[in-house]
C-alpha positions as CSV (number, residue, x, y, z in Angstrom):
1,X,7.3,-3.1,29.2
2,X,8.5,0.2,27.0
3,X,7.0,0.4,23.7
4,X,9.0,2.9,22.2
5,X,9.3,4.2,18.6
6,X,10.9,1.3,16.2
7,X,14.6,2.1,14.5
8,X,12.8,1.3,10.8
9,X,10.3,4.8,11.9
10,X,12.8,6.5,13.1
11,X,15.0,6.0,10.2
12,X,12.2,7.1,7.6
13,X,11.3,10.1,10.4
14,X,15.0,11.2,9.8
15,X,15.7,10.7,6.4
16,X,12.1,12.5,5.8
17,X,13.0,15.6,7.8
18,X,16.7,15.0,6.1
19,X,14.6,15.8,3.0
20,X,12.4,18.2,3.0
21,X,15.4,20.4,4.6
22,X,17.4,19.4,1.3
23,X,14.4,20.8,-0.3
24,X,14.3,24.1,1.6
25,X,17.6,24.7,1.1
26,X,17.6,24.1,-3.0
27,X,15.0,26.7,-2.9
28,X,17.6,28.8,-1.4
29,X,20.1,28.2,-3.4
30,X,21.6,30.3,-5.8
31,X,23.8,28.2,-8.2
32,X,21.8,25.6,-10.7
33,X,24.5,22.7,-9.8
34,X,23.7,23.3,-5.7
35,X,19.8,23.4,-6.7
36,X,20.6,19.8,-8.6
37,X,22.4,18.7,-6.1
38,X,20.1,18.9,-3.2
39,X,17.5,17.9,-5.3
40,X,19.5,14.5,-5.5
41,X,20.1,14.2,-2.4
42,X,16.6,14.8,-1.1
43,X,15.4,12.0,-3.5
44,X,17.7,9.9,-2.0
45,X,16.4,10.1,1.0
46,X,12.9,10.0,0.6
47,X,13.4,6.4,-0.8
48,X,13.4,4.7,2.6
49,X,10.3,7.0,3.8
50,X,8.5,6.0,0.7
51,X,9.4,2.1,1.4
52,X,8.0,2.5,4.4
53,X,5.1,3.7,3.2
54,X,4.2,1.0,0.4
55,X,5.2,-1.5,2.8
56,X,2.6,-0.4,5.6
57,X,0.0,0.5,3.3
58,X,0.4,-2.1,0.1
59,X,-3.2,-0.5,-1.8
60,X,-1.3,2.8,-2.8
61,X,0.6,0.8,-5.5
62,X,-1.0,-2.6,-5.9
63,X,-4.6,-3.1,-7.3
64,X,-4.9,-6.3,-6.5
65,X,-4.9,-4.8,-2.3
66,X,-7.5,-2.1,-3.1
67,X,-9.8,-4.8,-4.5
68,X,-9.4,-7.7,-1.8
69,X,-10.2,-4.5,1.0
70,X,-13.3,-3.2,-1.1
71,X,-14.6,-6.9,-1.2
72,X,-14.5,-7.3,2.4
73,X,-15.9,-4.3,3.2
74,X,-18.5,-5.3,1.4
75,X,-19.5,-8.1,3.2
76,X,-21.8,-7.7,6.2
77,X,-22.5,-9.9,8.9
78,X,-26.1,-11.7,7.7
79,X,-25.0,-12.1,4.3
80,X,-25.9,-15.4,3.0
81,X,-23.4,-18.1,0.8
82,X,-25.3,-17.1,-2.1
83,X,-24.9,-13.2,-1.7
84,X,-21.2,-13.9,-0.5
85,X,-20.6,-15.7,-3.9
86,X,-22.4,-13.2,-6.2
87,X,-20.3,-10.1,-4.1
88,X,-16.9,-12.1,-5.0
89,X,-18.2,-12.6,-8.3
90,X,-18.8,-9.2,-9.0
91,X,-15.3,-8.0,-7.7
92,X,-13.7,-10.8,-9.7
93,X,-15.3,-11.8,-12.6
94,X,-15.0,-15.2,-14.6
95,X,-13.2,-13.2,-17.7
96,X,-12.1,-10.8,-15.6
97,X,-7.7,-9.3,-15.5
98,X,-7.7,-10.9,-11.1
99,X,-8.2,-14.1,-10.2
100,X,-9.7,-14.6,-7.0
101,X,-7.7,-15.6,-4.2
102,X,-6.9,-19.4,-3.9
103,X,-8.8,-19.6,-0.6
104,X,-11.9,-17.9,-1.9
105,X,-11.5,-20.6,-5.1
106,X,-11.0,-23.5,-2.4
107,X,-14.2,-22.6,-0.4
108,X,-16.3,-22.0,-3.6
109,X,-15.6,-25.7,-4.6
110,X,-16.3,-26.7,-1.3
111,X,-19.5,-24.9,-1.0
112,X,-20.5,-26.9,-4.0
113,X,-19.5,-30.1,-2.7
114,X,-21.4,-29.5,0.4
């Protein structure tokens, strides 16, 4: 089996390099209307580089990522239900702007059941 670079990387690799050369050369530039263009066009092209980047790495522009990563990083291995359910408590609180997630609501319920 080849594992070899996939089309999506490649396409944001080029379009990057595509860029920052658009950049380079509206620094060179003498005219104002080739400076604007370039600086258009190297926009344009760092949109696909920057989808590639929120897709692969969703906490840059979401909040509700960052927190669901700090909360399980919190967790250690010997941690008992109670400590679990103060940690997620504390991350997301009763009056709080997040909701936990459905499956951390689910479990709660069930740990009370139990």
């Amino acid at each position: 089996m080849t594992f070899g670079i996939h089309p999506i990387f490649l396409i944001a690799g080029v379009t990057l390099v595509g860029a920052v050369m658009c950049i380079v050369f509206a620094f060179q530039a003498s005219q104002w209307l080739k400076r604007g263009i370039f600086i258009v066009i190297a926009l344009v092209l760092f949109a696909p580089t920057g989808l590639i980047l929120a897709s692969l790495k969703p906490e840059l522009v979401d909040a509700r990522y960052r927190t669901y990563k700090r909360l399980y990083r919190e967790i250690q291995v010997a941690m008992t239900r109670t400590e679990v359910m103060a940690l997620i408590s504390s991350h997301y609180p009763p009056g709080g702007k997040r909701l936990p997630q459905r499956s951390l609501l689910i479990r709660r319920k069930s740990w009370v059941c139990s």
